[in-house]
N, C-alpha and C positions, 0 to 999 in steps of 0.2 A: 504494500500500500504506500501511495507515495506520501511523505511526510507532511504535505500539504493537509493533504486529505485527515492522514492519523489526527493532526492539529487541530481540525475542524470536529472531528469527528468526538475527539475525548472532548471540546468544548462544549460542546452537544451535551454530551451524558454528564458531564459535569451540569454543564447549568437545569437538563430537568432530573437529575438526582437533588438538587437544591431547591426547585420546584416541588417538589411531590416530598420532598422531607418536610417543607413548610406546611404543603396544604394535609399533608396528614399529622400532622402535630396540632393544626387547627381541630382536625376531625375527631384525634382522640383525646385532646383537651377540652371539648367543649363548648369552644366557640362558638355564641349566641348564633352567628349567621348559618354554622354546619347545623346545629340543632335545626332550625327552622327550616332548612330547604331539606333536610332528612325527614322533618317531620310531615312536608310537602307532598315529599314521594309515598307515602304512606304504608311503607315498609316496618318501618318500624327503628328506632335507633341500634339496635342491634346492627345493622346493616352500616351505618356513619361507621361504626367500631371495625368493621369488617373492611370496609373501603379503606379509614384509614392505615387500618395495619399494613393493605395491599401495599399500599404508596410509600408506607417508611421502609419494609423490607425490599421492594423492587426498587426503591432511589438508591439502596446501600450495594444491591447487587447492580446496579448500572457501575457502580465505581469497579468491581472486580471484574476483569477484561477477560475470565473463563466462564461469567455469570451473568455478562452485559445483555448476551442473547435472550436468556430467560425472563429478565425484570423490565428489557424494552418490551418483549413480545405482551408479559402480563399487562405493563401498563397503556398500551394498546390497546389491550382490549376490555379493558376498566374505562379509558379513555372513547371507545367507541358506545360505553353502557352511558357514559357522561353526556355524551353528544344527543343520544336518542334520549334519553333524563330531559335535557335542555326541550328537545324540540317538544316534546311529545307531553310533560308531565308541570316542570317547576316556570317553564320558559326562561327568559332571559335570553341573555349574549350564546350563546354558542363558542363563540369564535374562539375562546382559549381554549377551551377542550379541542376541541378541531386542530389550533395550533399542536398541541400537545399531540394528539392521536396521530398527526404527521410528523412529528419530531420521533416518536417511538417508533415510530413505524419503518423510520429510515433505519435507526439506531438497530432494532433488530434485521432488515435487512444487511447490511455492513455487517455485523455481526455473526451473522447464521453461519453456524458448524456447516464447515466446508467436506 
């Protein structure tokens, strides 16, 4: 991989491993605004607790570059559940889940056991 690329690419997993540690530290701390759109979706909190744990263990295996595949690919597809959440249930913006679902999605690409 050319160096360029490597440099782009750990940028990437660095900055949504920082992303997804944030928004699930929101989620499993409590934060007024996770409560309320969890409690939106009408699942049930149990479910905040669930997402956010996805988000803190998949942002600490995007830093492990034999692990990167695994926690881009999971958060993909959390990011894909966010997206349809967005359109279909809590509404709002979309657009960062979207961001997000594309930035994994490359990351696991790039990544995938060759």
């Amino acid at each position: 991989m050319h160096r360029t690329t490597t440099a782009l690419l750990w940028t990437a997993q660095i900055a949504a491993a920082a992303l997804f540690l944030f928004a699930g530290t929101l989620k499993l701390g409590g934060a007024e605004p996770m409560v309320q759109v969890f409690a939106a979706i009408g699942i049930g909190q149990w479910f905040r607790y669930l997402t956010g744990s996805i988000e803190i263990i998949c942002a600490v295996l995007l830093l492990v570059p034999s692990l990167a595949f695994f926690g881009a690919a999971a958060l993909a597809v959390t990011m894909v559940g966010a997206v349809l959440t967005h359109l279909a249930i809590v509404g709002g913006n979309p657009t960062p889940a979207i961001v997000l679902l594309v930035v994994t999605s490359a990351i696991a690409w790039t990544r995938r056991p060759r």
